[in-house]
Structure formats: structure tokens, C-alpha cells
ZADREN-595253 format. One record per residue (C-alpha): x, y, z; residue in one letter; residue number from 1. Coordinates in Angstrom, 3 decimals. Layout:
<rs>
        xx        yy        zz  koldo  kolza
         X         Y         Z      a    NUM
...
</rs>
This chain:
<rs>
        xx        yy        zz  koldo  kolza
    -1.490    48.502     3.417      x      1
    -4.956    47.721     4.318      x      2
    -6.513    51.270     5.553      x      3
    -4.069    53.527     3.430      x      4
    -5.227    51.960     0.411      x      5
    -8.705    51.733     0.968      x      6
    -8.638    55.220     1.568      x      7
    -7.322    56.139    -2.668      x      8
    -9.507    53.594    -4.070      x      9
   -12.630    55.126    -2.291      x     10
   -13.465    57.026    -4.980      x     11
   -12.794    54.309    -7.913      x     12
   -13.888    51.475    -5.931      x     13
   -17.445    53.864    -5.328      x     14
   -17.970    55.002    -8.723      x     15
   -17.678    51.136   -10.399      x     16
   -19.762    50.179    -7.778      x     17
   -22.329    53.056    -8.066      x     18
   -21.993    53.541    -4.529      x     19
   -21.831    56.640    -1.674      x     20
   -18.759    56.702    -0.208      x     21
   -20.019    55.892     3.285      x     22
   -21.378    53.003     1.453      x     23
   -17.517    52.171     0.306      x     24
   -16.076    53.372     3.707      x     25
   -17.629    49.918     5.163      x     26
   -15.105    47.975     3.984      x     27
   -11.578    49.843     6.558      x     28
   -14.871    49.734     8.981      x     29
   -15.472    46.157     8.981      x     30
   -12.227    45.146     8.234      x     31
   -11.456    47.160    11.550      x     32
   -13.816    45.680    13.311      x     33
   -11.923    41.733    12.587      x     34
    -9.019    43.284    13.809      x     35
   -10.978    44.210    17.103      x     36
   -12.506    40.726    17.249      x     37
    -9.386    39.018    16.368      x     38
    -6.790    40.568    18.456      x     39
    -7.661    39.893    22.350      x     40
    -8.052    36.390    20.653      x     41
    -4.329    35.911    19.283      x     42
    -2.832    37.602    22.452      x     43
    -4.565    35.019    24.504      x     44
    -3.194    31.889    22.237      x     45
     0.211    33.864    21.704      x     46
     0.438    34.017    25.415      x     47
     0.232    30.147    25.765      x     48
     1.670    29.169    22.532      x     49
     3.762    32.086    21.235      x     50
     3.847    34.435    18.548      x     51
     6.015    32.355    16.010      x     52
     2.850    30.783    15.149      x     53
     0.380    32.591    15.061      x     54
     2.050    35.286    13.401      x     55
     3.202    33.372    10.646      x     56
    -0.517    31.971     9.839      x     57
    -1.965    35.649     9.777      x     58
     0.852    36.067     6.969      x     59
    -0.479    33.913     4.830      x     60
    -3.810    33.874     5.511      x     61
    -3.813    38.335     5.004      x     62
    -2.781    38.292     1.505      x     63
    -5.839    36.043     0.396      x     64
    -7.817    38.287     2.013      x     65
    -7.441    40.796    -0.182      x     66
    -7.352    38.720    -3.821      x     67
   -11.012    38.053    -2.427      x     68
   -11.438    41.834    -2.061      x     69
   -10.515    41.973    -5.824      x     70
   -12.535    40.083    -7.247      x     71
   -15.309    41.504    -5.083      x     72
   -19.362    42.310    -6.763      x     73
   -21.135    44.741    -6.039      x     74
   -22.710    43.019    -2.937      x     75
   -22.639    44.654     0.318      x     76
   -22.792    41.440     2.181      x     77
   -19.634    40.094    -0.156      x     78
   -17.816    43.184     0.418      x     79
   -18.535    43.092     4.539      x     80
   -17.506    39.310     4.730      x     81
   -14.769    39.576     3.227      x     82
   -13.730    42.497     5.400      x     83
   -14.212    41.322     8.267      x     84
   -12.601    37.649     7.709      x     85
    -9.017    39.366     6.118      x     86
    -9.496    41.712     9.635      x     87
    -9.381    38.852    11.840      x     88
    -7.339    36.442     9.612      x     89
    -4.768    39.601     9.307      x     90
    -4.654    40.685    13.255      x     91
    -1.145    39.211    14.198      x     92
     0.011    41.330    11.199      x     93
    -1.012    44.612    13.364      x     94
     0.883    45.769    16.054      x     95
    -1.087    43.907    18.257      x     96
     0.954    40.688    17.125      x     97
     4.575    42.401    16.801      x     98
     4.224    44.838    19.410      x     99
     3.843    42.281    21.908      x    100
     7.132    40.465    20.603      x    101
     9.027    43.610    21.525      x    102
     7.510    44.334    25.508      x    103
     8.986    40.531    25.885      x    104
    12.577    41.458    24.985      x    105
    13.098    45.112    25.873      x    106
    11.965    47.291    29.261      x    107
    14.575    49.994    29.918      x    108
    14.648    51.063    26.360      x    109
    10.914    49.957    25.701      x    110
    10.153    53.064    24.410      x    111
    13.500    53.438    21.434      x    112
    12.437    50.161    20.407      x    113
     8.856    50.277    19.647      x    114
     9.618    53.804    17.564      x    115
    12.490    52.230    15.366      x    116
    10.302    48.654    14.980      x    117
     6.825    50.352    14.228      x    118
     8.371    53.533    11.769      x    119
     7.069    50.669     9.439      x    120
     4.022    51.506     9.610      x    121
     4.719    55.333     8.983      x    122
     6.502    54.224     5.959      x    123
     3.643    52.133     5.147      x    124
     1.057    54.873     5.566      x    125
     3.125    56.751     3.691      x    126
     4.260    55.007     0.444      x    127
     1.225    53.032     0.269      x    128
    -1.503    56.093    -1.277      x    129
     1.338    57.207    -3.286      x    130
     1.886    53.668    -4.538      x    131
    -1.487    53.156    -4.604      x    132
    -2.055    56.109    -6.638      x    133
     0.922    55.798    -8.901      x    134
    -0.775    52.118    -9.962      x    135
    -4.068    53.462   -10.537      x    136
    -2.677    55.635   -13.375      x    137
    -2.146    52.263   -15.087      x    138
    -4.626    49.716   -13.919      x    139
    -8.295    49.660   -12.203      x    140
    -8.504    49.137    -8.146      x    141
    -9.003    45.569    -8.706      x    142
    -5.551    44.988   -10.120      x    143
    -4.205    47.423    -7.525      x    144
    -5.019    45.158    -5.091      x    145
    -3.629    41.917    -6.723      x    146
    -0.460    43.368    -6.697      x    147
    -0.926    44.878    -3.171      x    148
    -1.652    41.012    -2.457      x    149
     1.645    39.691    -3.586      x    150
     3.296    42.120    -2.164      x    151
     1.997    41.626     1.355      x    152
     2.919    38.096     0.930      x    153
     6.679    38.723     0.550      x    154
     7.142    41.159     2.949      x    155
     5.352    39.138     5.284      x    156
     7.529    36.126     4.972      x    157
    10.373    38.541     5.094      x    158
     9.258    39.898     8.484      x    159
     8.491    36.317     9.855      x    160
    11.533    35.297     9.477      x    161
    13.867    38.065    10.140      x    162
    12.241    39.213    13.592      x    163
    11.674    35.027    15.014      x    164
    15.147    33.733    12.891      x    165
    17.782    36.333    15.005      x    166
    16.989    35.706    18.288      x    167
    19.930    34.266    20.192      x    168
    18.503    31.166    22.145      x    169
    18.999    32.539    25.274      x    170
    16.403    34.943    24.368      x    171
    13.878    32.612    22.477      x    172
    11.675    31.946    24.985      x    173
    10.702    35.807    25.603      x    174
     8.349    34.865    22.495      x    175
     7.126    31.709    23.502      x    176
     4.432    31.532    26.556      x    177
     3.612    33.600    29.475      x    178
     4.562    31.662    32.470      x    179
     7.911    31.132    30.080      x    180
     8.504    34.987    29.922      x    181
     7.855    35.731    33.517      x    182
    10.248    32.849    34.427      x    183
    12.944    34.705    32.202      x    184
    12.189    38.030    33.681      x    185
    12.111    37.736    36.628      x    186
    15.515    35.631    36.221      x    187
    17.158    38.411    34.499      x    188
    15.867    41.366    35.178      x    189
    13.660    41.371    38.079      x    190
    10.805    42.745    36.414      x    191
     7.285    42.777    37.759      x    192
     4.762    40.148    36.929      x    193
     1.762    42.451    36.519      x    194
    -2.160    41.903    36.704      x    195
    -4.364    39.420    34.652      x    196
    -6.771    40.723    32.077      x    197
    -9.726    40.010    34.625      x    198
    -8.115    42.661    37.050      x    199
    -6.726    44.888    34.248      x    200
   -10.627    45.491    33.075      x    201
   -11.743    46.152    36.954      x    202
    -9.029    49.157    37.001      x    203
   -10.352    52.460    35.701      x    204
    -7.122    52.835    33.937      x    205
    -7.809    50.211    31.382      x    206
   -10.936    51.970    30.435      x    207
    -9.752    55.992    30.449      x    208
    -7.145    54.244    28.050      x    209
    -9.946    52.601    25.932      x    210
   -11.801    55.680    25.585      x    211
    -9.144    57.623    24.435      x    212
    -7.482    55.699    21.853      x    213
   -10.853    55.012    20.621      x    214
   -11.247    58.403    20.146      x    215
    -8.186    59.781    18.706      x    216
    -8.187    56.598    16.749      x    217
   -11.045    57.213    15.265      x    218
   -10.443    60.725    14.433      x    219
    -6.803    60.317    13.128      x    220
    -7.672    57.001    10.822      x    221
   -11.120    58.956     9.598      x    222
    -9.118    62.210     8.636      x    223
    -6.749    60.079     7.142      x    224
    -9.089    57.421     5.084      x    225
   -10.739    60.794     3.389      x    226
    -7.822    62.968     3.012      x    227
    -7.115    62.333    -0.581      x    228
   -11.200    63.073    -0.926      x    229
   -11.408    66.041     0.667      x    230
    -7.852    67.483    -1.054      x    231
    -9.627    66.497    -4.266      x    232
   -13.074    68.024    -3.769      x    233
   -10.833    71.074    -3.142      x    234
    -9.845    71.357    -6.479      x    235
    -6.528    70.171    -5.965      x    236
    -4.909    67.339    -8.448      x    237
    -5.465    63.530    -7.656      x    238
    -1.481    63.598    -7.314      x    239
    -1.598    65.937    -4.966      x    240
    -4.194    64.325    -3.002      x    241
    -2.793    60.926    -2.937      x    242
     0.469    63.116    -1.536      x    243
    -1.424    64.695     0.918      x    244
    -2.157    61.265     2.447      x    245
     0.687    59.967     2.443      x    246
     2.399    63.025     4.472      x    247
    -0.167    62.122     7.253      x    248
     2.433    58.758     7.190      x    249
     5.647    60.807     7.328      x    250
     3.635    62.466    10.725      x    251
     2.903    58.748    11.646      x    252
     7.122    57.936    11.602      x    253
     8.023    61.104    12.781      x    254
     6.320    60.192    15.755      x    255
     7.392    56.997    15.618      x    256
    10.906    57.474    16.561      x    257
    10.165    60.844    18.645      x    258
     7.639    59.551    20.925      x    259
     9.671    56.499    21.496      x    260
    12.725    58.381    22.605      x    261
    10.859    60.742    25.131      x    262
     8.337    57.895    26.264      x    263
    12.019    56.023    27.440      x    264
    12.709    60.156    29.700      x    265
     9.396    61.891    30.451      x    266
     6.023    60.545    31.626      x    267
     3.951    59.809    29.379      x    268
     0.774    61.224    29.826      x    269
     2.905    64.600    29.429      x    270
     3.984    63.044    25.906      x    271
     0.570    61.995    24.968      x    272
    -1.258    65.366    25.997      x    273
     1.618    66.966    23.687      x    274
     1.089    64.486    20.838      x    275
    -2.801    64.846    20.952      x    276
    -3.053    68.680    21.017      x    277
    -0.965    68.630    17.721      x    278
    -3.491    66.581    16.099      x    279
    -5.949    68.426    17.457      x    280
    -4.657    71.413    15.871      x    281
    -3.594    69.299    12.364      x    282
    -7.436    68.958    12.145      x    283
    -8.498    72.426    12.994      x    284
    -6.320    73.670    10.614      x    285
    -8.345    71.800     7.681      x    286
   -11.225    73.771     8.259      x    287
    -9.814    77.141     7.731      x    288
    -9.197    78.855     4.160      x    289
    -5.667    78.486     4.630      x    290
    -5.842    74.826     3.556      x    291
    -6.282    75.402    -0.001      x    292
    -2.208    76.227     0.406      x    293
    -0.463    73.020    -0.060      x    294
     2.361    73.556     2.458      x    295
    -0.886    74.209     4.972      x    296
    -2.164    71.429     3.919      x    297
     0.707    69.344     4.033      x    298
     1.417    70.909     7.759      x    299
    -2.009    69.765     9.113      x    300
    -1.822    65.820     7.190      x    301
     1.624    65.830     9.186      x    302
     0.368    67.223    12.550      x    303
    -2.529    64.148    12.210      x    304
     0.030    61.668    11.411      x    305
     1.904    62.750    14.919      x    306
    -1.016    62.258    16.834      x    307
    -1.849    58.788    15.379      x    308
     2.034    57.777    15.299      x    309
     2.210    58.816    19.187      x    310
    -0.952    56.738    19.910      x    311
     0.451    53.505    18.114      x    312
     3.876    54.043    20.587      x    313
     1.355    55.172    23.767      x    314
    -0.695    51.959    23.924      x    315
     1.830    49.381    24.426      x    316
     3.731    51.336    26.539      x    317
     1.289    52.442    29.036      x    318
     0.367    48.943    29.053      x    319
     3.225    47.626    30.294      x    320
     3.846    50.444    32.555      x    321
     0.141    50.367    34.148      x    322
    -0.395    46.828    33.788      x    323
     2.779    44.578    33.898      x    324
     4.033    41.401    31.354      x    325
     2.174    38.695    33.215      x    326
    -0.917    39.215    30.547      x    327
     0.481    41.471    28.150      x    328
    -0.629    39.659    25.207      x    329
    -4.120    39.365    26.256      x    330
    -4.653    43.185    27.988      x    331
    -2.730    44.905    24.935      x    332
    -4.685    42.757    22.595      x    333
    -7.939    43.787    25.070      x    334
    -6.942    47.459    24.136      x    335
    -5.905    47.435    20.762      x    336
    -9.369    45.561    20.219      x    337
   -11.458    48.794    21.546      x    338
    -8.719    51.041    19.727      x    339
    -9.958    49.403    16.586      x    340
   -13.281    49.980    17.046      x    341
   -12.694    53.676    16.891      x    342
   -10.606    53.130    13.573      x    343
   -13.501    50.943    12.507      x    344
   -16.053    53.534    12.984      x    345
   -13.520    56.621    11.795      x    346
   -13.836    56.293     8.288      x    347
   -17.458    55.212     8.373      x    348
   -18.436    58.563    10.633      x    349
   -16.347    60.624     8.736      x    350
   -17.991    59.469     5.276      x    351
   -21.459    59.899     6.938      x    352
   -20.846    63.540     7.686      x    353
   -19.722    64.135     4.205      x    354
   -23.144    62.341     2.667      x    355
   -24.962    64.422     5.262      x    356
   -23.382    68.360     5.238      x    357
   -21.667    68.086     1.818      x    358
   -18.599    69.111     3.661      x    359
   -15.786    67.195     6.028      x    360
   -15.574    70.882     7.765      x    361
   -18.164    69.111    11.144      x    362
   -16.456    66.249    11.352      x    363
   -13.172    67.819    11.555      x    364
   -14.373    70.211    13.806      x    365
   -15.654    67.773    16.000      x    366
   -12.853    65.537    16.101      x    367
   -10.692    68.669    16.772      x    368
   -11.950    69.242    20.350      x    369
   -12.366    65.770    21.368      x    370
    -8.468    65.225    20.544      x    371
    -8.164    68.270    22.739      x    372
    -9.899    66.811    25.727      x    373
    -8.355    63.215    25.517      x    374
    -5.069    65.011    25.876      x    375
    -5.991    66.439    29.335      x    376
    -7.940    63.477    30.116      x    377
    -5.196    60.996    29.895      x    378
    -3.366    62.721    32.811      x    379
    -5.384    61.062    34.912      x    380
    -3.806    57.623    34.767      x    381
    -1.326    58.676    37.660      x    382
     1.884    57.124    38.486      x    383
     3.188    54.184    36.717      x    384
     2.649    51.217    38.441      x    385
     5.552    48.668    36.908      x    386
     7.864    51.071    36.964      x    387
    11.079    50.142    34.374      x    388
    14.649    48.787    35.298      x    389
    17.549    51.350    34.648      x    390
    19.981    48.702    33.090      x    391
    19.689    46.407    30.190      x    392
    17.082    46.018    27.247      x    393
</rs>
């Protein structure tokens, strides 16, 4: 809800402000950035006091986040606060907060069950520009975001209560603490401790997976952010636009469930090298002529969305697989922290490039070949290292 909408009220939100739209693009960079400061901190306190918490006070706390945001001046320093305080009030919202719910109960089938529980946010990055641009038609970006505010609410409280209200009680301590979790795994299903966060950081691993989620990130979230933009300075209808974005979500839950049900068969550093080279290719194809077409254009928004979807499914995964359940919380919320500095910086780059050349052509040409080289670079991990059971969740 956050980034998606950001990304169709860029051009409203800059022209009341009489702002660039790097100037606008701070706000999904900052409010990035709290995510990246806030989530290492959660997972640490989730992984001592559980998730029910501090999941449930990011819920309410998100939603007030962005009433501030509109009623926002035109103050740079208002607009930056403000981002950055709803990004680390609003981090157990992300998938670092829910993700980690789901490595607790599941390890056969990780993979199935983070692409069913996170083709939310597909749908989300999906519906929300359309939404967003449907509401527009009828109100200013201010309003827009009032009612994006109660809606957060609600669905919040929805998702609070649904995921941490059916849990049988033989399975309720899987989200309470660490040394809880192990006890139950290792119980039940025999599963590996894994390394602390201190020992996670010393392993090259931890870092070829921060630089590449960083990157294709930060390329994937910056093509997105601008895609209504650049369809419009095309010359094709705001509509249109707003639809463009939006198919970059269908891409996002396409992946979803796909990646998830090869991650659970085939190695994934195969999957991701697949996944990345079709983004890669999503963002070459936006600098050819063939984009004014809209099925070419729609082709390349979904080929970005399968990159991005795939990286969402990657990260927890390969955590898990490379680094165990001991410190899940804390080393997936270490990672997701550095992944969101590449989202936070995405948007911002990719507005800088348009102030600069008059054209997203660079930056998509750029991001096009580092996608491509994170795909082959990621093969490098090696062999999985908590290997998964073959029975049960």
C-alpha cells in the first residue's frame, strides 16, 4: 500500500508541492529506509517475545503514519520524518514480520507456503495503483491517503487476528520465542538449530545475499515506483499508466505461487538466476520502440513483477536453508534491512536519472545488466547448509 501508491501520486503529490519528482521520490526512499532500521530491530524482540505483539502494535501504529502523510506541507523535513517514523512504526507489517511467522511452522513445504501467504502482496501491488488511480479521479492525493489509512487499519486487524487466532495450541509456541521454537523443533521434527546473527554476518553468504537483493531490489521497486510516469510521458492515458503498474503486481503473484512451488523441488540459486534474467529482460524491453505497444508494455511490467515476486520468496528461504531457525528473526530481519536499502534508494536513483537525462532509458539500461549479473552471481552460495525434512509442514 505504501510504495504502490506513492508511486501514482508522484506526479499530483509533485505538482501541489511544486516539486521535482526526485524531490517527491524521498518519501518510498525514506520510508524504506525505517523499514531497514526497523526490521533487524523487531526480529530481535520477536525472537524473545514473539510476533503476536509486535505485529499487532505496527498495525496500529502504520495507519497513523500515513493520516500524518496527508496532512503533510510542503516541508521536506515534515515529509522525511514522517517517512521514516510510519517505515519503522510499519516494519512488522512487511514480510519481515509475517514471513518469519511462517519459517516457524512450515520446513518441508517452506517454499508452497510463503507463495500462497505473500500473493498478498502481488495483489496489493496490483490493486493498489489501480485503486489509487480510480480515487484520484474523484478526490486530491491527500484524501487518497485518508482512505488508504482506514483501510490499512481494517485489514490489519483482520490479518492479526486471523494468522495468531487459528493456531492449534500445540503449535502456538512456534510464534512465541527462539529458545521456545528450537525446543519444538527439534521435538518434532528434528530440524537444525542454525547460526546466530554474529556468525551469519562472518559468512560470505550473508553478504553475496545482501548485495543482490539490494540490487534487484532496487531496480525492480525503482522501475516500478516510475512506471505509471514513464507510461505517461509516453503519451499513453493516466488509465493506462496506473494499469501498467499494477501488472508489474500480477508479475509480483505470479511469482509468488511459482517460485514457491519450485523453491520446495529445485535449488534455488537455479530458480533465482531464472527469475532475475526475466527481469532483466522486463527492463530491457522498456527501452526499445516496441514499448509504445501496450501488450509490450504490459509483457515487460509483468516480467519486473517476476523478478521482484521471486526475490520476496528467495530471501526467507535461502535464509533458512543457509542459515538455520536458531536466529531467524534477527538474520532475516538483518537481510531484509539491507534489501530495503536498495528499495529505499530505487525510486530515489531512478527519479535522479530522469531529472538528469530527461529519459528513464539509462536507468533501465543499467539496472538491466546488473539483474543479469546477480543472477549468475547468486550461484555461488553452494550447497544448502540446513537442508529440509521430507515429511510434515
Amino acid at each position: 500500500m505504501f510504495l504502490a501508491v506513492s508511486g501514482i501520486v508522484l506526479k499530483p503529490m509533485a505538482s501541489s508541492f511544486s516539486w521535482s519528482r526526485a524531490d517527491v521520490a524521498i518519501l518510498p526512499m525514506v520510508g524504506m529506509l525505517g523499514v531497514a532500521i526497523g526490521a533487524p530491530f523487531i526480529g530481535y524482540v520477536a525472537d524473545r517475545k514473539g510476533w503476536r505483539k509486535v505485529t499487532g502494535v505496527s498495525i496500529v501504529l502504520f495507519p497513523i503514519g500515513l493520516l500524518a502523510l496527508a496532512a503533510a506541507p510542503p516541508s521536506h523535513a515534515y515529509i522525511i520524518a514522517i517517512a521514516l517514523l510510519t517505515g519503522l512504526a510499519g516494519a512488522s507489517t512487511t514480510a519481515a514480520g509475517y514471513v518469519a511467522v511462517l519459517a516457524r511452522v512450515f520446513d518441508a513445504r517452506l517454499g508452497m507456503a510463503m507463495g500462497f501467504a505473500m500473493i498478498g502482496i502481488g495483489v496489493g501491488t496490483s490493486a493498489m495503483p489501480i485503486i489509487a488511480g480510480k480515487l484520484l479521479q474523484y478526490m486530491n492525493w491527500r484524501e487518497a491517503y485518508v482512505c488508504f489509512s482506514g483501510i490499512s487499519l481494517l485489514m490489519g486487524v483482520i490479518a492479526h487476528r486471523t494468522i495468531f487466532g487459528i493456531l492449534p495450541a500445540g503449535h502456538a509456541k512456534v510464534v512465541a520465542t527462539t529458545r521456545q521454537t528450537i525446543s519444538f523443533a527439534k521435538g518434532t521434527e528434528g530440524l537444525h538449530a542454525g547460526c546466530s546473527l554474529g556468525q551469519a554476518v562472518r559468512s560470505y553468504r550473508f553478504w553475496l545475499i545482501g548485495v543482490v537483493v539490494v540490487i534487484i531490489f532496487g531496480s525492480t521497486l525503482g522501475a516500478s515506483v516510475h512506471m505509471a510516469s514513464f507510461a505517461s510521458d509516453r503519451g499513453i492515458s493516466p488509465m493506462i499508466a496506473a494499469q501498467s503498474a499494477g501488472l508489474i503486481g500480477v508479475g509480483v503473484a505470479f511469482a509468488r505461487i511459482g517460485v514457491g512451488f519450485v523453491l520446495d523441488r529445485f535449488f534455488a540459486p537455479l530458480v533465482a538466476l531464472s527469475a532475475f534474467l526475466l527481469g532483466a529482460g522486463g527492463l530491457f524491453l522498456l527501452t526499445t520502440e516496441y514499448v509504445q505497444s501496450a501488450w509490450i508494455l504490459s509483457l515487460a511490467a509483468v516480467l519486473i513483477g517476476i523478478a521482484s515476486g521471486a526475490e520476496g520468496d528467495l530471501l526467507p528461504f535461502l535464509t533458512k536453508k543457509y542459515f538455520g531457525i536458531k536466529a531467524f528473526g534477527s538474520i532475516y530481519g538483518a537481510l531484509f534491512a539491507i534489501a530495503t536499502i536498495g528499495g529505499a534508494a530505487g525510486p530515489y536513483l531512478y527519479g535522479m536519472s530522469f531529472d538528469r537525462f530527461r529519459s528513464y532509458i539509462p536507468i533501465y539500461e543499467g539496472s538491466a545488466f546488473l539483474c543479469s549479473v546477480c543472477g549468475f552471481s547468486i550461484l555461488m552460495l553452494g550447497r544448502y547448509k540446513y537442508a529440509s525434512v521430507k515429511a510434515g509442514r
